[in-house]
N, C-alpha and C positions, 0 to 999 in steps of 0.2 A: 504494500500500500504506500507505504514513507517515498519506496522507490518508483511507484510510478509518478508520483505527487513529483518527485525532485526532476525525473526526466519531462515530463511533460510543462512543467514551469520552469525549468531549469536557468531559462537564460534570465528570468526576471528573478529568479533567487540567487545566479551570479552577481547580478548589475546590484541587488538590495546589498551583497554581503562582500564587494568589491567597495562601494562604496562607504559602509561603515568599519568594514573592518581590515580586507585586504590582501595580505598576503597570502594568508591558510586559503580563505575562499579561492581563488584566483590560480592557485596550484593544484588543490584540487581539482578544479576543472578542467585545468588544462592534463590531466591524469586522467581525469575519464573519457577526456577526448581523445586521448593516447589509446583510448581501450576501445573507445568508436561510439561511445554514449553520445559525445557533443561533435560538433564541428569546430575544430579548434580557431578556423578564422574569424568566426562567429565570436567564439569565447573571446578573442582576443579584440575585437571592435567592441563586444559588449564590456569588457571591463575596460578599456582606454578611456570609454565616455563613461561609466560608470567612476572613475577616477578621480577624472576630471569633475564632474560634476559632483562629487563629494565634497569637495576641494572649493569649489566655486559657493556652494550653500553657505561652508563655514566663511567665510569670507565674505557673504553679503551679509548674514546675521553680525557679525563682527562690527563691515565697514561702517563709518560712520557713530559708530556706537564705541566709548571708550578712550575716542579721542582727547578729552578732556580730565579723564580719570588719568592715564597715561602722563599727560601734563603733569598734573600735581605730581604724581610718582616719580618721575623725571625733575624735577624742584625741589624735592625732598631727597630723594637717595641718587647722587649721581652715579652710579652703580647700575640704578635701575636708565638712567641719562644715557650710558655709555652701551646698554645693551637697545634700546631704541634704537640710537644710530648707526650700530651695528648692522642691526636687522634694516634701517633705510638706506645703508649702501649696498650690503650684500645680502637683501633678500630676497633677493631673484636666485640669486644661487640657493639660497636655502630652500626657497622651494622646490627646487627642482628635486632637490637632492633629500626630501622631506621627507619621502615613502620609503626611504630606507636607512632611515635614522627613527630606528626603536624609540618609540613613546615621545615622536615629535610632529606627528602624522597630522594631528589637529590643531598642535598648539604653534607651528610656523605659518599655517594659512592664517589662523585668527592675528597673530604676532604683524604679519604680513599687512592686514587691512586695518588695526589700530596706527601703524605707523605712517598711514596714508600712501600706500602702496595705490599708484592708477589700476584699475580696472583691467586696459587693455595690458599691459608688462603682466598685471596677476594674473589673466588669464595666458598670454604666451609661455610663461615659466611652469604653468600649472600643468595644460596640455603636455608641454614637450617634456615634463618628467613625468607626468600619466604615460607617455606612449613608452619612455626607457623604461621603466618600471614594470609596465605589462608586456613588454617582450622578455626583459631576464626571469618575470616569476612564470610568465607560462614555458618558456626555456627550460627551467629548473622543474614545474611541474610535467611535462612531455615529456622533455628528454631525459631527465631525473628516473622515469619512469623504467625506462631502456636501461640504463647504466645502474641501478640497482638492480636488476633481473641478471645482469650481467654479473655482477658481484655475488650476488647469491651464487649464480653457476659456476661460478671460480673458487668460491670457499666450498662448495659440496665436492669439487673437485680434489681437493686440497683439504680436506678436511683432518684424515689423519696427520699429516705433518703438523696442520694448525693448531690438532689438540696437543698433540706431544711437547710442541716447542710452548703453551701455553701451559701445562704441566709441568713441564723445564722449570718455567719464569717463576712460579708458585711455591715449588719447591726451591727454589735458590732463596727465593723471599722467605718463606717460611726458617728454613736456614737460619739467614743471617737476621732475622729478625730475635730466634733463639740463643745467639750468641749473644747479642746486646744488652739480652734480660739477663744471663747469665752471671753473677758477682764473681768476683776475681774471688780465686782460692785464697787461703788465710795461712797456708803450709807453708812454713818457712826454715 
């Protein structure tokens, strides 16, 4: 049931879960496309804009709003001064580079439209790292897919060696881990 529900909405549960959340979603898909579930060019136009437009929301709820808050903050701790201007000379980079800096995904888009970031730059930076972004995670989820199956087949392959020399490594540890605890003799 779960699974026809996800195949038959699938691209509209990509685009909901690309745009709030992102990576996991976005590699999954592109894994089941690997298996023939999706159409992986599908997947990959529907999370670009899906991306994008995540990106774009946080950034209109933002713009406009904050401006002033940010002032006082910038008056008060020039700390907080030095990282505003930051973000208004390099925050075009930051966004680009935003979807793949863990736990920054929302807070550079919003950073971005407090600082008075124009409209058109926030969108050109947004798009063009939505589009880097959904080629290396559907990359990693496709390809990723092949290259672990391949890895598996090489360790099944190689299994015995793998366990002995990992037997080895345990017992050398174990070892020397028993010498360490061991108190020097008192025989003198």
């Amino acid at each position: 049931m779960l699974a026809r529900l996800i195949l038959r909405h699938g691209y509209l549960l990509i685009f909901a879960g690309v745009a709030l959340e992102g990576d996991a979603t976005l590699a999954t898909a592109a894994f089941l496309a690997h298996r023939g579930e999706f159409s992986l060019a599908y997947v990959i136009a529907t999370a670009m804009v899906a991306a994008t437009f995540g990106n774009e929301v946080v950034f209109w709820i933002f713009n406009g709003r904050g401006h002033a808050f940010a002032d006082r903050l910038a008056a008060k701790d020039r700390r907080f001064a030095r990282a505003e201007e930051w973000v208004r000379k390099r925050g075009g980079l930051l966004l680009f580079l935003s979807r793949f800096i863990i736990g920054f995904r929302t807070a550079i888009p919003a950073a971005c439209a407090v600082s008075g970031m124009p409209a058109a730059r926030f969108f050109f930076f947004n798009a063009s790292g939505a589009i880097v972004w959904t080629l290396v995670f559907a990359y990693i989820g496709f390809a990723g897919t092949y290259e672990i199956r391949r890895l598996v087949r090489e360790i099944r392959l190689h299994e015995v060696p793998i366990g002995a020399f990992l037997v080895f490594l345990l017992a050398g540890y174990v070892l020397i881990r028993g010498r360490e605890k061991t108190p020097p003799s008192t025989d003198g």
